[in-house]
N, C-alpha and C positions, 0 to 999 in steps of 0.2 A: 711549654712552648719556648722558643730559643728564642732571645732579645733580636729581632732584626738589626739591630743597633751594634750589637758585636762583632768583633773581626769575624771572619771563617773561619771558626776554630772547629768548625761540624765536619772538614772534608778533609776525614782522619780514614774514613771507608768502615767505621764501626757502625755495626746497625743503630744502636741508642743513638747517636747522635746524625747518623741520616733522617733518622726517625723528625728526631727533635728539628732539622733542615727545613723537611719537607712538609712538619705543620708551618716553619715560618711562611713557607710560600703564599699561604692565605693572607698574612699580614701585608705584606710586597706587593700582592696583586690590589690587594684592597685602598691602594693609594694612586689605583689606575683605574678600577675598575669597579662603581659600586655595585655590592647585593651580586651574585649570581654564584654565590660560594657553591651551589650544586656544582655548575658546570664545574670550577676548580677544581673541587674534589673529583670528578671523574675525569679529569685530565688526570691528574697524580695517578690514580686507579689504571688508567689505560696506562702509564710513562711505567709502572710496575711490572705490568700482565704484557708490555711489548706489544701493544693493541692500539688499534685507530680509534678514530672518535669523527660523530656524521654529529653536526650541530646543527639545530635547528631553530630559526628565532627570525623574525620580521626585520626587516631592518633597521638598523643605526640602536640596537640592544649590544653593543660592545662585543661581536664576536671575534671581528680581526684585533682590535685592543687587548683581547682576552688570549688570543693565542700570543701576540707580540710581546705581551707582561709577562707569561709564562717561560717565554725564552732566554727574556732578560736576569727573572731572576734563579734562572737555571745554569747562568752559563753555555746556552746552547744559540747555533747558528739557527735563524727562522729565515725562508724565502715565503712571497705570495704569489700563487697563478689564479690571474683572476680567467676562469671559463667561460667562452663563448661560442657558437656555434661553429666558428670558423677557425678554430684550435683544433691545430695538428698534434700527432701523438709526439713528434720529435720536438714540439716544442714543449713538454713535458720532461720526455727523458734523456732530449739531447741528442746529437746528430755527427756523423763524420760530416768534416769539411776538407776540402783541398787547401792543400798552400802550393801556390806555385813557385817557392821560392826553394821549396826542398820536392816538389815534385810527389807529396806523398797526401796521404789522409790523415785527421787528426781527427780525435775523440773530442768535440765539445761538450760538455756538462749542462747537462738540462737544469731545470730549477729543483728537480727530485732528489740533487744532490745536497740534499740539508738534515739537517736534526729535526726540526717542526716544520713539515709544511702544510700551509694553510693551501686548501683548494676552495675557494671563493665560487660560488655557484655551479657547485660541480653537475648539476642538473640540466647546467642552459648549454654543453657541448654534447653533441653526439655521441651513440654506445662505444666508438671507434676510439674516440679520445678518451672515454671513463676508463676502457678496458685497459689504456695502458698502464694506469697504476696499481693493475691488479696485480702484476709481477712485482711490481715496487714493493704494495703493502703485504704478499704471501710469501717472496722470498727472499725480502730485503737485498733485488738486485736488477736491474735491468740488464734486456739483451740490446747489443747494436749491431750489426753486421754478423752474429753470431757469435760475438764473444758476450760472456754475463762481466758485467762490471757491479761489484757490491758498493751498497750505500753504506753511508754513514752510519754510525751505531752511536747513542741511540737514535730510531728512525719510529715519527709518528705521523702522521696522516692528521690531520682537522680538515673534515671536507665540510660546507656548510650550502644548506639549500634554504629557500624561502619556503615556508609553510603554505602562504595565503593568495602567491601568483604563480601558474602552469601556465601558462599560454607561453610557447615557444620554449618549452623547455623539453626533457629528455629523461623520464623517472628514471634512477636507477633498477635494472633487473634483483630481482632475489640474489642471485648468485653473489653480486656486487656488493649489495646489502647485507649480507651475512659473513663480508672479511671488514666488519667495523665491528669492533668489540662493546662499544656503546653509541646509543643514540640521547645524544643531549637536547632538550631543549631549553631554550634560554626566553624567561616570558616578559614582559615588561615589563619595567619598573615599578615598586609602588608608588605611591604620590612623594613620600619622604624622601626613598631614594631618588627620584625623580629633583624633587628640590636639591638636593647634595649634589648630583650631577650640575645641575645648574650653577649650585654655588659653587661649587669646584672651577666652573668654568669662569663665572665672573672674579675671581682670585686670579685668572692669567694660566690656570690650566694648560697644558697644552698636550693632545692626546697623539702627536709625533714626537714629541720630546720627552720621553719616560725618564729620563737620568735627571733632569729639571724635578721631574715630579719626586721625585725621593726614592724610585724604584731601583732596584738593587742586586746583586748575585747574592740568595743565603744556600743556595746548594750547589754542586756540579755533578760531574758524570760519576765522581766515585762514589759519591753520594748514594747517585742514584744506583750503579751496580751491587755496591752493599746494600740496600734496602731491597732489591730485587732474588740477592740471595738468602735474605731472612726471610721474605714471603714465601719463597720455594720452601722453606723448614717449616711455613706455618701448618699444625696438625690439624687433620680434616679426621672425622670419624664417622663408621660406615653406617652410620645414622643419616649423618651430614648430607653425606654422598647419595642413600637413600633418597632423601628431601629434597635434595637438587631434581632427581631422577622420575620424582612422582610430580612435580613441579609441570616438568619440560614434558611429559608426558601427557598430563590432566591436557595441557593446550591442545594437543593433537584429538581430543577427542571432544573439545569443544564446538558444539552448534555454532557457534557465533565464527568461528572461523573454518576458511577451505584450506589453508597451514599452518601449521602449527611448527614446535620449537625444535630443531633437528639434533642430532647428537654434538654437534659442532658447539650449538646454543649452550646445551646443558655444560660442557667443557668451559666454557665462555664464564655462565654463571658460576662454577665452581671456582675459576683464577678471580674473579673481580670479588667472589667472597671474602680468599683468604686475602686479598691484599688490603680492603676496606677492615679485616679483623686484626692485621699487622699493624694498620694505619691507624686502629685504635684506640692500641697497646696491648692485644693479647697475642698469645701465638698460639690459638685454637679457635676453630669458625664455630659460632654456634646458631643456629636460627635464625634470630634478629640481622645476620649479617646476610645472609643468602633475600633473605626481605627488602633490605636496603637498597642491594642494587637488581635486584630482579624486573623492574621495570625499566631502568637505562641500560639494561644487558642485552632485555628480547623483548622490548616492542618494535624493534623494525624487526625480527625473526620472525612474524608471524603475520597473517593476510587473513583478512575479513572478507566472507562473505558479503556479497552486494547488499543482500536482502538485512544484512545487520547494519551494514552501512548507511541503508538507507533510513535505517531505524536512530540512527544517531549515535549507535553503538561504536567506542572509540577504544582502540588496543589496547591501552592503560587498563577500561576497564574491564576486560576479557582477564586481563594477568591479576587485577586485584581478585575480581573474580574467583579464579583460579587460588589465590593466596590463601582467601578465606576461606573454600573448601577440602584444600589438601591437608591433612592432619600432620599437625606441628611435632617432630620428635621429643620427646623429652630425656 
């Protein structure tokens, strides 16, 4: 792993030492953010595969901290839209306005024009306002008046709901749910980290001022394009591919759910393999990597029957399920 402590000598666009960047980021984050290295590591995973990420975690578990840290030491622009019922789509992707001074209409920029944007309780606005970032996150572009204006590159999505309160909110549809590449959940602390938090805080902490805290850029964009084209080389073999295939499939044919995993999913599970097997240090996916993230790739791809539901039966367990039956390649 790269000394956080040394210049940028990593953003040369060589994969090794994007490589070497992109473990520092766990260091960097961790001087913001204790314990939740899953979610890190499936940001990185999504910032590879050009994929959203849907977070999930109760409140005050460091999710906008999480994304804010990430931005910092990436180099990249973050905006936050916090969602409420009475958010417009144009307050999302931006709106003409008039000037009376020249007599014309002008293109203002909604907050979707960022590198990371956090959507803060993307549940509590209506399907009208969800849908607008569906053009954002499928063709990294919005329309205004009929012209497409493209976003930023790179462009990721962190939409984040509450687990534990529905009353006045607005579930996302399937359709919706299945252009977020992972579903994170972020669970609370344990007592330790809990105490570090604390004592972090009685030191003078301050969780708006991350440059105070020691956080830092150890990557940027060329970083990140170099490591995005070494994943694309990582070799998949038609085992692999197999495995993905019987994976995504067993789910469709599980009692315990009325959907299962679409071809979309199975594509989904494939990119998060090889980037989590690049992210390793190898450049070949073998089993244990398609394991790893098969659970934050397609537990929101798939719907439970009631009658499982009612049974206590929870989507993690339908996929471990599923892991444990489908015959492992060798």
């Amino acid at each position: 792993m790269m000394d956080p402590t040394t210049d940028n000598a990593a953003h040369t666009g060589d994969p090794a030492a994007a490589r070497a960047s992109l473990e520092a980021l766990r260091a960097e984050i961790g001087k913001a953010v204790v314990g939740q290295d899953p979610a890190v590591t499936g940001l990185v995973v999504a910032l590879l595969c050009r994929g959203h990420v849907l977070l999930e975690g109760v409140p005050g578990v460091a999710k906008t901290l999480l994304i804010r840290a990430l931005a910092a030491t990436l180099e990249l622009d973050t905006k936050r839209v916090q969602f409420t019922p009475d958010l417009m789509p144009s307050d999302v992707t931006g709106s003409l306005v008039y000037d009376a001074r020249t007599a014309e209409f002008s293109f203002q920029p909604g907050p979707v024009f960022t590198n990371l944007l956090l959507a803060d309780e993307i549940n509590r606005t209506p399907p009208k306002t969800q849908s607008s970032l569906l053009e954002a996150m499928e063709e990294r572009q919005v329309t205004v008046d009929g012209t497409p204006r493209p976003l930023p590159e790179p462009f990721l999505v962190a939409a984040t709901q509450n687990p534990v309160e529905y009353e006045g909110t607005y579930p996302l549809p399937e359709a919706q749910l299945d252009r977020f590449l992972l579903k994170l959940t972020l669970p609370l602390p344990s007592r330790q980290e809990e105490i570090d938090v604390l004592t972090r805080h009685a030191h003078g902490f301050n969780p708006r001022d991350l440059r105070a805290a020691g956080v830092r850029p150890v990557a940027n964009a060329a970083d990140l394009e170099a490591a995005r084209t070494a994943v694309a080389k990582t070799t998949v073999s038609p085992e692999i591919t197999a495995y993905v295939v019987d994976i995504c499939r067993a789910t469709r044919e599980s009692p315990s759910l009325s959907l299962g995993v679409s071809p979309r999913g199975a594509t989904a599970l494939l990119a998060t393999a090889r980037a989590w097997a690049w992210l390793t240090g190898r450049d070949y996916v073998i089993p244990d990597d398609v394991k790893a993230l098969a659970l934050p790739t397609l537990r929101h791809r798939v719907q439970l029957r009631p009658e499982a539901e009612m049974e206590g039966v929870t989507a993690d367990a339908v996929i471990n399920a599923v892991l444990a039956h489908v015959p492992v390649p060798r």
